[in-house]
C-alpha positions as CSV (number, residue, x, y, z in Angstrom):
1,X,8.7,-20.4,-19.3
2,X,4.9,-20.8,-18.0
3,X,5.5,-24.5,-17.9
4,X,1.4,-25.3,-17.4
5,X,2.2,-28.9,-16.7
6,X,3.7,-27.7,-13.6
7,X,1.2,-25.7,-12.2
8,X,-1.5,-28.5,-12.7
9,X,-0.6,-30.1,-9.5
10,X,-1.6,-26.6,-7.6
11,X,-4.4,-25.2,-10.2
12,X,-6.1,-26.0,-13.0
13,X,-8.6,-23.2,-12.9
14,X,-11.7,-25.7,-12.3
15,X,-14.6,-24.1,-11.6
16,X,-13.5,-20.1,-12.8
17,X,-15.4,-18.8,-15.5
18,X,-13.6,-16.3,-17.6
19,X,-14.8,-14.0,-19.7
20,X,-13.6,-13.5,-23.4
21,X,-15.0,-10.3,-24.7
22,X,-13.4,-10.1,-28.2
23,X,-15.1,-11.5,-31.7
24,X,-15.9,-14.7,-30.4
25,X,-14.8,-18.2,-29.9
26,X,-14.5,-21.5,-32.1
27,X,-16.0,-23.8,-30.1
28,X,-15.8,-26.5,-32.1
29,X,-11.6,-26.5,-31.9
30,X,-10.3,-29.7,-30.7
31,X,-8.7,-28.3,-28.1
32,X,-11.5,-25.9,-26.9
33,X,-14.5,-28.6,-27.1
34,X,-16.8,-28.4,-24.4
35,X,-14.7,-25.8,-22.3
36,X,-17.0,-23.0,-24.3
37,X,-20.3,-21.6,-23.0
38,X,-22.4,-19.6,-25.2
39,X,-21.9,-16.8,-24.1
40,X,-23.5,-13.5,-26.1
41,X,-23.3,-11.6,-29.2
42,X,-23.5,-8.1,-29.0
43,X,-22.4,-7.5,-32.7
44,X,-25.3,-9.0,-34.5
45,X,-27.5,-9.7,-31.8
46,X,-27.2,-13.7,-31.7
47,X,-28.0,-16.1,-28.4
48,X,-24.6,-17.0,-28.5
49,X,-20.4,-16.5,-29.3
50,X,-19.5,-19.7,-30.4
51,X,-18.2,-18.6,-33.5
52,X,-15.6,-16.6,-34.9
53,X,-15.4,-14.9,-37.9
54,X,-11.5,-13.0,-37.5
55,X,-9.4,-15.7,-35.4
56,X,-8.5,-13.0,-32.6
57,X,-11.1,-14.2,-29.9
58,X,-10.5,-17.7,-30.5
59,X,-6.8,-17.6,-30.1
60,X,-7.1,-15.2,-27.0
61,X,-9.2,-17.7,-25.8
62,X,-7.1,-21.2,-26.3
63,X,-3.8,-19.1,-24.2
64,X,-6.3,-19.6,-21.2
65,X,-7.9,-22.6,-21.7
66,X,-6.8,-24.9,-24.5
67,X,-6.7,-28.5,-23.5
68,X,-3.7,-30.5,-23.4
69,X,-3.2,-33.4,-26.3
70,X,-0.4,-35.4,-27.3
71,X,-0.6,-33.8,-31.0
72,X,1.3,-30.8,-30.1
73,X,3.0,-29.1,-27.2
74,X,1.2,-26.1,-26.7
75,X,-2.1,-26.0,-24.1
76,X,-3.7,-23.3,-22.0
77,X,-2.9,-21.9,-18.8
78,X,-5.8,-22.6,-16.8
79,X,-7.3,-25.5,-19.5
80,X,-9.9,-26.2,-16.2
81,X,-11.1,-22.9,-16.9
82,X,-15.0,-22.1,-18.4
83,X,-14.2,-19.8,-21.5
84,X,-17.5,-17.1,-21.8
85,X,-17.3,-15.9,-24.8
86,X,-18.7,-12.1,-25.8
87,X,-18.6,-10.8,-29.4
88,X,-18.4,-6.9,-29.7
89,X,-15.7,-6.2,-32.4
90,X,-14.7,-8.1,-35.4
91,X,-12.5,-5.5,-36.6
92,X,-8.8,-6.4,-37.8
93,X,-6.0,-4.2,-39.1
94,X,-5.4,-5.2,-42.5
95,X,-2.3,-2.9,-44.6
96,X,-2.2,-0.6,-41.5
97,X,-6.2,-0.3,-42.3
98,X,-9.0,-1.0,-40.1
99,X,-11.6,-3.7,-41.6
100,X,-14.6,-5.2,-40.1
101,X,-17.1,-4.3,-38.0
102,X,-16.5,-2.9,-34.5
103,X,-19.5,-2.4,-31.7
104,X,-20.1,0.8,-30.1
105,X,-18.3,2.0,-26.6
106,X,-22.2,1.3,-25.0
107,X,-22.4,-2.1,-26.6
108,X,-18.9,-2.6,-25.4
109,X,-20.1,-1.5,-21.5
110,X,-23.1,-3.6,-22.2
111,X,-20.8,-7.0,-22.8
112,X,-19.0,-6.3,-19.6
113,X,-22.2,-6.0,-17.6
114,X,-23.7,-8.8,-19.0
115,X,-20.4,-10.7,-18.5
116,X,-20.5,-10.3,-14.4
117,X,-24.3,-10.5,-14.1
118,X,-25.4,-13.0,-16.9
119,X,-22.5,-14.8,-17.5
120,X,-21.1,-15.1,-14.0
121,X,-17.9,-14.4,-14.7
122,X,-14.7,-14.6,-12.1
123,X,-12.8,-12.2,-14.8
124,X,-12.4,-10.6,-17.9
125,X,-10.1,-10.1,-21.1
126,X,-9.9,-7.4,-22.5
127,X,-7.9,-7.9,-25.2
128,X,-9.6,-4.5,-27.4
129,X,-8.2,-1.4,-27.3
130,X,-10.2,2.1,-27.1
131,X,-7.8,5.4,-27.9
132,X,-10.5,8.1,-26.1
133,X,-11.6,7.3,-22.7
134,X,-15.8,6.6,-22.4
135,X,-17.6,7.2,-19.6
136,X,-19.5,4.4,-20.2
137,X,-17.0,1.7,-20.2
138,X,-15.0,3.2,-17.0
139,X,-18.4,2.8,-15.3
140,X,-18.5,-0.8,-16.2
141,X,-15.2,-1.7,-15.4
142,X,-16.0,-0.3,-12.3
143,X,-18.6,-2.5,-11.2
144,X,-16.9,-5.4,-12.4
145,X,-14.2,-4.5,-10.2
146,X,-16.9,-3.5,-7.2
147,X,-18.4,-6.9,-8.2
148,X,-15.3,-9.0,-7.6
149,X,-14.6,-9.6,-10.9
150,X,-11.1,-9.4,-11.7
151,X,-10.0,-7.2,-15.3
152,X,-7.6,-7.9,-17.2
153,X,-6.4,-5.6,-20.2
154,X,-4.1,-4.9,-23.1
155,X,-2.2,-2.1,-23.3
156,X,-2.3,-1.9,-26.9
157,X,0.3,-2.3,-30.1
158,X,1.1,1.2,-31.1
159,X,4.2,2.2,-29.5
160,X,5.7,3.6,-32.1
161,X,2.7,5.6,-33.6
162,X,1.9,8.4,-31.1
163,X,2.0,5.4,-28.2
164,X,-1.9,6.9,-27.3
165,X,-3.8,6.6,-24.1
166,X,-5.2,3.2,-24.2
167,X,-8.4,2.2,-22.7
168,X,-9.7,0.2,-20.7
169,X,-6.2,-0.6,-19.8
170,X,-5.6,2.8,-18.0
171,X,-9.2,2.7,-15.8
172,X,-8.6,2.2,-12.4
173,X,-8.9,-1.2,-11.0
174,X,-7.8,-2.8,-14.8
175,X,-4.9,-4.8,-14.5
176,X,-2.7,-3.2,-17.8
177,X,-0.3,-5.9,-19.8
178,X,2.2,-5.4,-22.1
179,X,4.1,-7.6,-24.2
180,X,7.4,-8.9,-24.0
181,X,9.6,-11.0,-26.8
182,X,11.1,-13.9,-26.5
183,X,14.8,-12.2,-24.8
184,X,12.5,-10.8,-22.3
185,X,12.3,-7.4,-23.2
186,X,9.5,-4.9,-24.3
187,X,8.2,-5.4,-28.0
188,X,8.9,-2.2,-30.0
189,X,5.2,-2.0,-30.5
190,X,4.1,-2.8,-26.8
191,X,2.5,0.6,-24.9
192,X,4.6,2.0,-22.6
193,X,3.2,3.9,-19.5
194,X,2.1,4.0,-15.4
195,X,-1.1,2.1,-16.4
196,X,1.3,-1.0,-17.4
197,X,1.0,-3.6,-14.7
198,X,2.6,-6.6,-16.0
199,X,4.5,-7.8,-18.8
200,X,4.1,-11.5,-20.3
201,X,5.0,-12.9,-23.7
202,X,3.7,-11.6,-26.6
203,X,5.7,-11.5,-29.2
204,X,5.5,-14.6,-30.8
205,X,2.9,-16.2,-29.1
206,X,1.5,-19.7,-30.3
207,X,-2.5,-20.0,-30.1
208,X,-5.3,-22.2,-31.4
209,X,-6.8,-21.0,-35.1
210,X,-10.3,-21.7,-36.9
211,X,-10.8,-25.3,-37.3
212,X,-8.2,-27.6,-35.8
213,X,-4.9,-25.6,-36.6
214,X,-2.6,-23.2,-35.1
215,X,-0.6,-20.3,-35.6
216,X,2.0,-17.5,-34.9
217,X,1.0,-14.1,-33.6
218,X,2.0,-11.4,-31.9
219,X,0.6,-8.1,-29.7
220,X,-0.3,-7.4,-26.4
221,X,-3.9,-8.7,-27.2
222,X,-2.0,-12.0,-26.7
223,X,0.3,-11.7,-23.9
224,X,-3.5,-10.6,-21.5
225,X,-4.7,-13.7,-21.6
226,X,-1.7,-15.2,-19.7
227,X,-2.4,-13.2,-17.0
228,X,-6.0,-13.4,-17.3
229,X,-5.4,-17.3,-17.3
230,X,-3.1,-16.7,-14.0
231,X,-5.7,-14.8,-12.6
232,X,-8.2,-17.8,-12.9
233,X,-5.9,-20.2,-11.2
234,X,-5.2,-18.0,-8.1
235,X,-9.1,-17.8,-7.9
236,X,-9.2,-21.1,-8.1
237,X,-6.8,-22.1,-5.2
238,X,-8.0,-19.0,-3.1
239,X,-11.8,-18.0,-3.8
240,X,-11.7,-15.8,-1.7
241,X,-9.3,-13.2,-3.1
242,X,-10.7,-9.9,-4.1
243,X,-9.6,-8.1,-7.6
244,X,-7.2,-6.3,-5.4
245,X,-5.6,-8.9,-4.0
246,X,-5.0,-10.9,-7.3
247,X,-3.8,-8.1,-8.7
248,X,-1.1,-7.4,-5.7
249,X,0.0,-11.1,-5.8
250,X,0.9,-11.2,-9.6
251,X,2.7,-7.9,-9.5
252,X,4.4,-9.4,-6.2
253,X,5.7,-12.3,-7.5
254,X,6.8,-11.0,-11.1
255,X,10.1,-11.4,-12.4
256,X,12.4,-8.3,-12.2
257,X,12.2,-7.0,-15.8
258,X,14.5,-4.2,-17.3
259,X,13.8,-0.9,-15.9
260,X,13.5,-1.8,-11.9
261,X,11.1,-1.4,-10.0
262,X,7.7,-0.4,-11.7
263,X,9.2,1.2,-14.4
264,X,6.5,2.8,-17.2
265,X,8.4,0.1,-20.0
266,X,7.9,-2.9,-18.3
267,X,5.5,-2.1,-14.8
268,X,5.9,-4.5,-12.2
269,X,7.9,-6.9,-14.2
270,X,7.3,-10.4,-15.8
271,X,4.4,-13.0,-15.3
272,X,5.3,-15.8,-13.4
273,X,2.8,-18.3,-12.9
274,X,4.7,-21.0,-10.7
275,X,5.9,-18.0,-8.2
276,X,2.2,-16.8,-7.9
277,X,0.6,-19.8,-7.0
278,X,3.1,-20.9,-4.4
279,X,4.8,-18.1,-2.8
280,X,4.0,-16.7,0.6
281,X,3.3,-12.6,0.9
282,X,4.2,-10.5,3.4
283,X,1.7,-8.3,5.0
284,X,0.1,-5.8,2.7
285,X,1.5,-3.1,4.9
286,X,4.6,-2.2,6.9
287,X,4.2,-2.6,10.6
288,X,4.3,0.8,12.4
289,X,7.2,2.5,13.1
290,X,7.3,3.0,16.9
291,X,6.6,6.2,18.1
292,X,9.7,8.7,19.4
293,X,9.3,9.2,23.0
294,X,9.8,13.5,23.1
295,X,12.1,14.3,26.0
296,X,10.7,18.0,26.9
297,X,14.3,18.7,28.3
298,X,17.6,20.6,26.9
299,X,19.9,17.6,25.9
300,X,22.6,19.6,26.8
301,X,21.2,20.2,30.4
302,X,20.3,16.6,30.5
303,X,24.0,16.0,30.1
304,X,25.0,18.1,32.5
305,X,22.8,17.0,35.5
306,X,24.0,13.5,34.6
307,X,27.7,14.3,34.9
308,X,26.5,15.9,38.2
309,X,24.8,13.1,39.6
310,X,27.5,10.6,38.9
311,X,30.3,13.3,40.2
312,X,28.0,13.1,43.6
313,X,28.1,9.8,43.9
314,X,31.7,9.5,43.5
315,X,32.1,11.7,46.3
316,X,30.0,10.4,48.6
317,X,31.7,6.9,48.0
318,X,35.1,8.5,48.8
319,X,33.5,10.4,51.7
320,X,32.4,6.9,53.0
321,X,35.4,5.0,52.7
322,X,37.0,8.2,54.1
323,X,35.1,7.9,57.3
324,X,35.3,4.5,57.4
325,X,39.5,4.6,57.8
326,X,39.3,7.4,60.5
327,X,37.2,5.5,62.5
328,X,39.9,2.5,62.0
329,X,42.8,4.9,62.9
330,X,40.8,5.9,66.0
331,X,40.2,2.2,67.5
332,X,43.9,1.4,66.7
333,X,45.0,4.6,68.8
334,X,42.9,3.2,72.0
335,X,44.2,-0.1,71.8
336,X,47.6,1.2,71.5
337,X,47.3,3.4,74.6
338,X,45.7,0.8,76.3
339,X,48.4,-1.7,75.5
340,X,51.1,0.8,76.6
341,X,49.6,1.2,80.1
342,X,49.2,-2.9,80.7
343,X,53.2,-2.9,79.6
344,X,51.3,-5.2,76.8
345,X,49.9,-7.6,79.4
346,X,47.1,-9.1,78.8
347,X,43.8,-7.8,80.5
348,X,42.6,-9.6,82.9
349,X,41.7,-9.9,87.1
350,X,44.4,-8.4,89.2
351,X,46.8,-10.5,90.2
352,X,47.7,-10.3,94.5
């Protein structure tokens, strides 16, 4: 459906730096080598990222950039893309349980700081989930956003447990993803509300594992990164775009999804890659409608005085050919007269 191979030729997402903040990233996967910076720990405090201890930042990470290789089919999106990798949570769900360890919301609204102003990033996934909204983290987002970072977040798996408030997804300026299965319609689990966006796949979703393997996952914390990775390749082939303007040309060019237009279930509709990296836009806004010209007038006298005005000139055309025949009845009346007299002679000299 995302077909990378074809969006090579347009983007590769050379020269974008993305942001991974999640539990880290195995560099040392074949397919991630050397497209892995250090990055930061803000779990336990260490120089750098490059490892991961649960599997969830690495595969998160290999949707956007995993290289191609002729071992396997599946690659990243944007595998010209610099993966930035930022621990905060290790925390899985295990049995319906939550196990690990899991940083604070101000370590979390540290790693997003540190993301746009150490790390350099173009944008961030957000593939965590918060249930209460923190004052801290909104601010962040915010000056990612203000910064011209681009964020990208998931809406979260829990649909059919309460289907909470899920943060940072519904900040303003986040770009909200749910997850889609493989018929194109929303995962039972996949959050449903205004702050989804987008829809992409999620549900199963191939990615990279520990070591050199792969495997088969599901959740909205994997369908973000495809538009995170789309994100990257617009920046790519048009630095210039703002947060804003990313975000209006991937909800542009989605595919209409079940629901219609913007619909709480599926938001603008589904990812499509290809259509965002070649189609043309519109302007952002309608061209004004022109103004009414007010006539201060009654219409009905209006319509009077124009029945008026044509009944005048009707009768002064009929008055004028009127005039016009009398005066051509009164010259043929003096040439008959005359004629009479002459005994229809012709004028002329008298004869002797």
């Amino acid at each position: 459906m995302y077909a990378p191979k074809n969006l090579a030729s347009f983007a590769t997402g050379a020269g974008v730096r993305v942001a991974v903040i999640d539990s880290g990233v195995d560099a040392g996967h074949p397919q991630l080598r050397g497209h892995v910076d250090d990055g930061r720990d803000f779990l336990h405090a260490d120089a750098d990222a490059k490892q991961d201890c649960a599997d969830h930042g690495t595969g998160v990470a290999s949707i956007i950039a995993a290289q191609p290789t002729s071992e396997t089919g599946f690659q990243g999106l944007a595998p010209g893309a610099t993966i930035v990798p930022v621990r905060i949570s290790e925390q899985q769900e295990i049995d319906g349980k939550a196990v690990g360890d899991r940083g604070t919301p101000a370590q979390f609204a540290q790693a997003i700081d540190w993301a746009v102003d150490q790390g350099k990033v173009r944008v961030i996934n957000l593939s965590l989930v918060m249930t209460d909204p923190n004052g801290e983290v909104t601010a962040a987002v915010k000056r990612a956003h203000d910064a011209g970072v681009v964020v990208v977040a998931a809406v979260g798996n829990n649909a059919t447990k309460g289907n909470p408030l899920p943060f940072p997804a519904a900040d303003d300026g986040v770009i909200g993803v749910g997850a889609v299965t493989s018929a194109g319609v929303r995962a039972d689990f996949s959050q449903h509300g205004d702050y989804v966006d987008l829809m992409a796949f999620g549900a199963p979703v191939t990615v990279a594992a520990r070591g050199s393997g792969h495997a088969n996952v599901q959740g909205t914390s994997f369908s973000t990164p495809f538009v995170a990775a789309t994100a990257a390749l617009l920046l790519q082939r048009n630095p210039g775009l703002t947060p804003d303007e990313v975000e209006r040309r991937l909800t542009a060019t989605a595919d209409p999804a079940p629901g219609g237009e913007k619909s709480p279930e599926y938001g603008a509709g589904l990812l499509n890659p290809y259509r965002a990296l070649t189609e043309s836009l519109g302007p952002d806004q309608r061209a004004p409608v022109a103004p009414v010209v007010m006539r201060p007038g009654d219409p009905a006298a209006e319509a009077l005085a124009a029945r008026r005005a044509r009944s005048q000139d009707s009768a002064l055309l009929f008055a004028g050919i009127g005039a016009g025949l009398v005066l051509l009845l009164a010259v043929a009346a003096i040439v008959v007269r005359a004629g009479r007299r002459r005994g229809w002679q012709a004028a002329g000299p008298e004869l002797p």
